[in-house]
C-alpha positions as CSV (number, residue, x, y, z in Angstrom):
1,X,-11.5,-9.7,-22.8
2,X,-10.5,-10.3,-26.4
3,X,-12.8,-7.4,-28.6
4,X,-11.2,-3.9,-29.1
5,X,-14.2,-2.6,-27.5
6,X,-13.1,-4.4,-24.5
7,X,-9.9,-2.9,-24.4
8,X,-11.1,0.5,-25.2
9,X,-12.9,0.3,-22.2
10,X,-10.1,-0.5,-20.4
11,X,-7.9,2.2,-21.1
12,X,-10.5,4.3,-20.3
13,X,-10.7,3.3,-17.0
14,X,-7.0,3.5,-17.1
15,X,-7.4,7.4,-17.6
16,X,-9.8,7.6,-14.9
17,X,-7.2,6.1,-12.7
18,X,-4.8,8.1,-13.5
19,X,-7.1,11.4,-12.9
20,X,-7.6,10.3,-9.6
21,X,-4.2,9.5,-8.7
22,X,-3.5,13.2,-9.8
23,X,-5.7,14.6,-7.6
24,X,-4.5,14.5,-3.7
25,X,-7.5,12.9,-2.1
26,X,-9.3,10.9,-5.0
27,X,-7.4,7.0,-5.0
28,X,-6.8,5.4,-8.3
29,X,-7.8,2.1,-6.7
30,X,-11.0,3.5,-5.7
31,X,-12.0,4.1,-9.4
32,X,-10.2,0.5,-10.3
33,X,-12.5,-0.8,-7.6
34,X,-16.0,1.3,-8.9
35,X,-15.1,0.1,-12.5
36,X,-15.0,-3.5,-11.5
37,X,-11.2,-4.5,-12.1
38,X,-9.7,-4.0,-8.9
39,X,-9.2,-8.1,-8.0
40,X,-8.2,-8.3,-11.4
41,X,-5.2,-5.6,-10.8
42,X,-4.2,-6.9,-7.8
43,X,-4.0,-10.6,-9.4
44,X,-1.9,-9.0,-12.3
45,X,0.3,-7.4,-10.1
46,X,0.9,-10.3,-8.0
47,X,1.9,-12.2,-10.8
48,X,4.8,-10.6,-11.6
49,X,6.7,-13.3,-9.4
50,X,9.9,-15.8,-9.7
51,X,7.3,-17.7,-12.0
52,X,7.6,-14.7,-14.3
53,X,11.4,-14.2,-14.4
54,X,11.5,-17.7,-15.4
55,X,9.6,-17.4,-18.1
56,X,11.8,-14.3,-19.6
57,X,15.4,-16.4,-18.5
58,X,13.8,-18.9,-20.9
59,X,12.7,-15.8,-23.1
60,X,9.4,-17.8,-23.7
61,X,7.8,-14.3,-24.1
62,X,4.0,-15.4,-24.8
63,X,4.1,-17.6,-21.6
64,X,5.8,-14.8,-19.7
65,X,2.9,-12.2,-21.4
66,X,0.0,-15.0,-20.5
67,X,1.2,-15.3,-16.8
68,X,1.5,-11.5,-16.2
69,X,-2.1,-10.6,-17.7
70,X,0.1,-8.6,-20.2
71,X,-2.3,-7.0,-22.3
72,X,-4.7,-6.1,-19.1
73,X,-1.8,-4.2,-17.9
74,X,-0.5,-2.2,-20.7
75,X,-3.5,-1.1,-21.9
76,X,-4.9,0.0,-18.4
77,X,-1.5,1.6,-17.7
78,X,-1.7,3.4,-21.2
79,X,-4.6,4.8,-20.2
80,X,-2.9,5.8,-16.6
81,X,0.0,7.7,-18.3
82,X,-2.1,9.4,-21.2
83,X,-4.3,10.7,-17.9
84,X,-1.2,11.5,-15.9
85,X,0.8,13.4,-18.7
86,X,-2.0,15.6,-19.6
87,X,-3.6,16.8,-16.2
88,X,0.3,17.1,-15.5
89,X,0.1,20.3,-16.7
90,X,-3.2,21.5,-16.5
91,X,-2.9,21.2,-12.6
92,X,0.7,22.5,-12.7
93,X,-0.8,25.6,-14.7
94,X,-3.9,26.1,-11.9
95,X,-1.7,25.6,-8.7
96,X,0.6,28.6,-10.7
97,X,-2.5,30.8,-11.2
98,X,-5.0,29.8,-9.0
99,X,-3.7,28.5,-6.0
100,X,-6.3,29.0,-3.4
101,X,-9.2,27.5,-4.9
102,X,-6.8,24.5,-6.2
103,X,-6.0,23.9,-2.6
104,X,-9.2,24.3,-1.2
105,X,-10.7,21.8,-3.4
106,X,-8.0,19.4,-2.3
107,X,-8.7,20.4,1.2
108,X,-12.6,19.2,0.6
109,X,-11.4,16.4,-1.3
110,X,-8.9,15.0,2.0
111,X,-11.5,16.0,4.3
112,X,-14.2,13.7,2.8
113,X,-11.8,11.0,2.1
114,X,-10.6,10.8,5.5
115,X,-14.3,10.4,6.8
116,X,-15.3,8.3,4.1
117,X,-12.3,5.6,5.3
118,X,-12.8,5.5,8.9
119,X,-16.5,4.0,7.7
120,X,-15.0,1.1,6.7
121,X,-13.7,0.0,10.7
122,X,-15.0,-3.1,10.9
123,X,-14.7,-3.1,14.7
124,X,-13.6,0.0,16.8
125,X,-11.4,-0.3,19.1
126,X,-8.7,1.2,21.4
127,X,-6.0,0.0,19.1
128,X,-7.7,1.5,16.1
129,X,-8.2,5.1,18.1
130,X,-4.4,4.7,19.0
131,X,-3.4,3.9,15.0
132,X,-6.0,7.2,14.0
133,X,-4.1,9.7,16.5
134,X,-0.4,8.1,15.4
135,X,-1.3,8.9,12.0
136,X,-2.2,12.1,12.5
137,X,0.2,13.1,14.5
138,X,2.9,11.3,11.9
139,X,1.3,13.2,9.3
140,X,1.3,16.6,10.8
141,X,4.7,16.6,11.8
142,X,5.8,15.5,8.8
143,X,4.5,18.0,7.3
144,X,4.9,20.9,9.7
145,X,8.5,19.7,10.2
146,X,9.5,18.9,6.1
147,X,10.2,22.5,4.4
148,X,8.5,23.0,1.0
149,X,11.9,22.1,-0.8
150,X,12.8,18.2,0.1
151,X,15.5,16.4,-1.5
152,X,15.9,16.4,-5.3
153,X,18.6,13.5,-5.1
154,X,17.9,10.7,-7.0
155,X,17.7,8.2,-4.0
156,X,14.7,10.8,-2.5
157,X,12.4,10.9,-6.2
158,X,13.2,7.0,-6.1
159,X,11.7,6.4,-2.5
160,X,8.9,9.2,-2.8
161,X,7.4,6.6,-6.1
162,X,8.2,3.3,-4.6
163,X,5.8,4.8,-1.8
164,X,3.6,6.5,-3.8
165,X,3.0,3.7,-6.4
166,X,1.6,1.6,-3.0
167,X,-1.5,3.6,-3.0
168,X,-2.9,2.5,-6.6
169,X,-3.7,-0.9,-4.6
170,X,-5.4,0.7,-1.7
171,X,-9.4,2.3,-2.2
172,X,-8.7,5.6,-0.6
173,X,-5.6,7.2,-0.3
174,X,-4.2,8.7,-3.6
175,X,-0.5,8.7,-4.8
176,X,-0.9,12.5,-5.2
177,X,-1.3,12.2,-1.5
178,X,1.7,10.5,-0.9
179,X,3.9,12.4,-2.7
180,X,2.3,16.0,-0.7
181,X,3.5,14.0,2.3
182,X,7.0,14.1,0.7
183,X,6.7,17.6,-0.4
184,X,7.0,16.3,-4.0
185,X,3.9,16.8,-5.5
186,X,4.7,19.8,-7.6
187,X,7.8,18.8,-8.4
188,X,6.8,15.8,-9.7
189,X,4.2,17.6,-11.8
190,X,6.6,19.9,-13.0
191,X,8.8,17.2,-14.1
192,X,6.6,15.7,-16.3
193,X,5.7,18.9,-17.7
194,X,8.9,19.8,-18.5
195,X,9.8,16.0,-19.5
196,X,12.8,16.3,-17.4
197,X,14.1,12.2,-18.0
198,X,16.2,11.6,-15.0
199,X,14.1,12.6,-12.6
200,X,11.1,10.7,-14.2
201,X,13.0,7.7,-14.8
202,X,14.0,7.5,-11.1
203,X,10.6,8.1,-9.7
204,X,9.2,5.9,-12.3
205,X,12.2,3.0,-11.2
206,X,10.7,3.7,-7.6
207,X,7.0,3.2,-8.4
208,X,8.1,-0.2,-10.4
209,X,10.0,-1.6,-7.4
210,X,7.2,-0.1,-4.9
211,X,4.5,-1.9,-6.7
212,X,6.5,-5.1,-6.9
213,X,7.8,-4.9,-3.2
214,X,6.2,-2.9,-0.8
215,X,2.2,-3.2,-2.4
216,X,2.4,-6.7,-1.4
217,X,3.2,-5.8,2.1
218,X,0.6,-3.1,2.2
219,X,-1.8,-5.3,0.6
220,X,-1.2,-8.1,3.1
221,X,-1.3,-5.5,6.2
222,X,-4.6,-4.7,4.8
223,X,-6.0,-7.3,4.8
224,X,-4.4,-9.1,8.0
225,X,-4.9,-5.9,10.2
226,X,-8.0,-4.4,8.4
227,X,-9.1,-1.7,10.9
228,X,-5.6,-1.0,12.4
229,X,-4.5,-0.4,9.1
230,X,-7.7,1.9,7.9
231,X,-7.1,4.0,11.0
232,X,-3.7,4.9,10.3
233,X,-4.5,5.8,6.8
234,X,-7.2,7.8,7.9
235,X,-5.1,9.7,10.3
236,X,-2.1,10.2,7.4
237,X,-5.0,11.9,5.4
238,X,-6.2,14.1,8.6
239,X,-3.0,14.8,9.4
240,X,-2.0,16.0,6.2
241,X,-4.9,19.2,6.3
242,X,-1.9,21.0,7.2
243,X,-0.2,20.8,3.9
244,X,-3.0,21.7,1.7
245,X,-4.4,24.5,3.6
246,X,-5.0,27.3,1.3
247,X,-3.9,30.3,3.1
248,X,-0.3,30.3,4.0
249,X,2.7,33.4,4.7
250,X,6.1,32.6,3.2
251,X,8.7,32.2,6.7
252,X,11.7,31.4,4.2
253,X,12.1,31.4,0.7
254,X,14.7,29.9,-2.0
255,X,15.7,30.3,-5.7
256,X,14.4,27.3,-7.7
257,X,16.2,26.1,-10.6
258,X,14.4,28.6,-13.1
259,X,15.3,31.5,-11.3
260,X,12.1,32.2,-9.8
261,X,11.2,32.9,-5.6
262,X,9.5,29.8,-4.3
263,X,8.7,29.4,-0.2
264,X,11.1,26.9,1.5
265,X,9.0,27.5,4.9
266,X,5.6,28.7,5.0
267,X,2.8,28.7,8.1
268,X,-0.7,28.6,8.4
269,X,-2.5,31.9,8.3
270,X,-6.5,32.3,8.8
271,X,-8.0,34.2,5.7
272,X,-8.7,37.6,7.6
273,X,-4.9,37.6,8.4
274,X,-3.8,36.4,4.8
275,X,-4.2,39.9,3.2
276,X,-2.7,41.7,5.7
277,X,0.5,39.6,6.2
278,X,0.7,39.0,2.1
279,X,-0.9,41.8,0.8
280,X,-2.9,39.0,-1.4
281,X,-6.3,38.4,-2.2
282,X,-7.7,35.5,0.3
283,X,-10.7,34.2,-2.3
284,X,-12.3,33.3,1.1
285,X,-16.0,32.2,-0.9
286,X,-14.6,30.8,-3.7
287,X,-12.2,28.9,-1.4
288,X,-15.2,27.4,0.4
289,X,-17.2,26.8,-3.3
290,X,-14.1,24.6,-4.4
291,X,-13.7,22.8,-1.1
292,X,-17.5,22.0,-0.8
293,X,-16.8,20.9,-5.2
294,X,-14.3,18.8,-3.7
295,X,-16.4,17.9,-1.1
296,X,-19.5,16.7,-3.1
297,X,-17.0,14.9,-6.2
298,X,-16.0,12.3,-3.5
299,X,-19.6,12.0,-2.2
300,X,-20.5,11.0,-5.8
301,X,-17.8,8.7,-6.3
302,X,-18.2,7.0,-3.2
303,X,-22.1,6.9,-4.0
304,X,-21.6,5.3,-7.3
305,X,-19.1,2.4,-5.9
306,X,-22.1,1.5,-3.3
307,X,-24.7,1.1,-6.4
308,X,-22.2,-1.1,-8.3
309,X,-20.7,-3.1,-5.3
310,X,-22.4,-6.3,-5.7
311,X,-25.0,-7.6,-3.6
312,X,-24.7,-10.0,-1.3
């Protein structure tokens, strides 16, 4: 890859990725894997090793850039951030005006996902039926148990990327997902909207050490304990239905740091009871037209990775 066309290309695909990895159910490393650089990423991140460090002690720069696959992986992560810091706040904006057919469409998108992962066990098993209910039951008390308002300590934004960052190496689970699991997701967006340094720096810190640490771990789990592994995933993702369903009555609330009522503890409602218990509008059709959007934008995805996965 040496044209600028070449590398144009790539940061495209770099603001693909990061669209995905916006949006709670779409995986960056899905779309790295559709687009054809996915071994490539991995390689690139793997490379950032002792090797490396020894280049830069030596501060033999062009070696250290060669061994890394430097200029793959600032233009593709250029193409991330410009993605990420944009939809930032577009979504931030719709989840503020629009929140039920925003989270229905995430709902669709998770559902689809989850099904779409448990096709790739190899071999079922009663181990991998064990891993599917763990996850989901990890998941759903996670979320049932975590209020809307976790930690915004410094230690908590740093562990919420170093996880997060892990699911850029893995087709089918999104960092957007991750961080809903942490009860960060809007937070996060917010803080990027608002370009609130701290708090980006130590989630940014987190994804750097994640993605140097942890992604090789996940990666090796994958690929060492292939269907164990999927069927935990899935479950995480089925799990976590119960943090993006749309209709749900404020238990608690809290003051957030702009003054404004936000729910610390909410619950589940069905639509016919959401009007009645918040006086609100349930958008009960165009809740099911966004899910089924959701729905179909994974379908096409997935569709488009079988026609360009090689043939063997």
């Amino acid at each position: 890859m040496k044209g600028l066309k070449d590398y144009l290309l790539l940061y495209l695909k770099g603001v693909a990725m990061g669209s995905a990895d916006v949006v709670p159910g779409v995986s960056g490393g899905t779309i790295a894997f559709i687009t054809g650089i996915y071994e490539t990423l991995l390689q690139s991140i793997r490379s950032v090793d002792l090797k490396a460090l020894g280049y830069l002690k030596k501060f033999n720069l062009k070696a250290f850039w060669n061994h890394i696959n430097g200029s793959f992986l600032v233009t593709l992560l250029a193409g991330i951030a410009t993605s990420v810091l944009t939809l930032a706040k577009v979504i931030t904006h719709l989840l503020a005006t629009y929140p039920i057919p925003v989270w229905s469409f995430f709902f669709g998108l998770i559902v689809i996902s989850a099904l779409i992962i448990l096709r790739e066990i190899k071999k079922w098993s009663f181990g991998v039926l064990a891993a599917i209910i763990l996850g989901t039951a990890i998941a759903y008390l996670i979320t049932a148990a975590t209020p809307a308002e976790t930690p915004e300590s410094a230690w908590f934004l740093f562990i919420a990327g170093a996880v997060a960052i892990c699911a850029m190496i893995l087709p089918g689970i999104s960092g957007a997902f991750i961080l809903l699991i942490f009860g960060k997701y809007e937070f996060i967006l917010s803080a990027i909207k608002e370009l609130r340094i701290l708090d980006i720096l130590m989630f940014g810190l987190g994804c750097i050490v994640g993605l140097l640490s942890f992604a090789r771990l996940v990666s090796w789990l994958f690929n060492k304990y292939h269907n164990i592994t999927v069927g935990i995933l899935s479950g995480f993702m089925i799990g976590s239905l119960n943090k993006v369903w749309p209709w749900k009555e404020a238990i608690e609330t809290y003051i957030d740091r702009h003054g404004e009522i936000k729910p610390l503890v909410e619950a589940n409602v069905l639509p016919n009871e959401f009007f009645e218990k918040t006086g609100a509008e349930p958008f009960f059709l165009e809740a099911i037209l966004f899910a089924a959007a959701g729905f179909l934008l994974v379908l096409a995805i997935d569709r488009v990775a079988a026609l360009l996965k090689p043939q063997k």
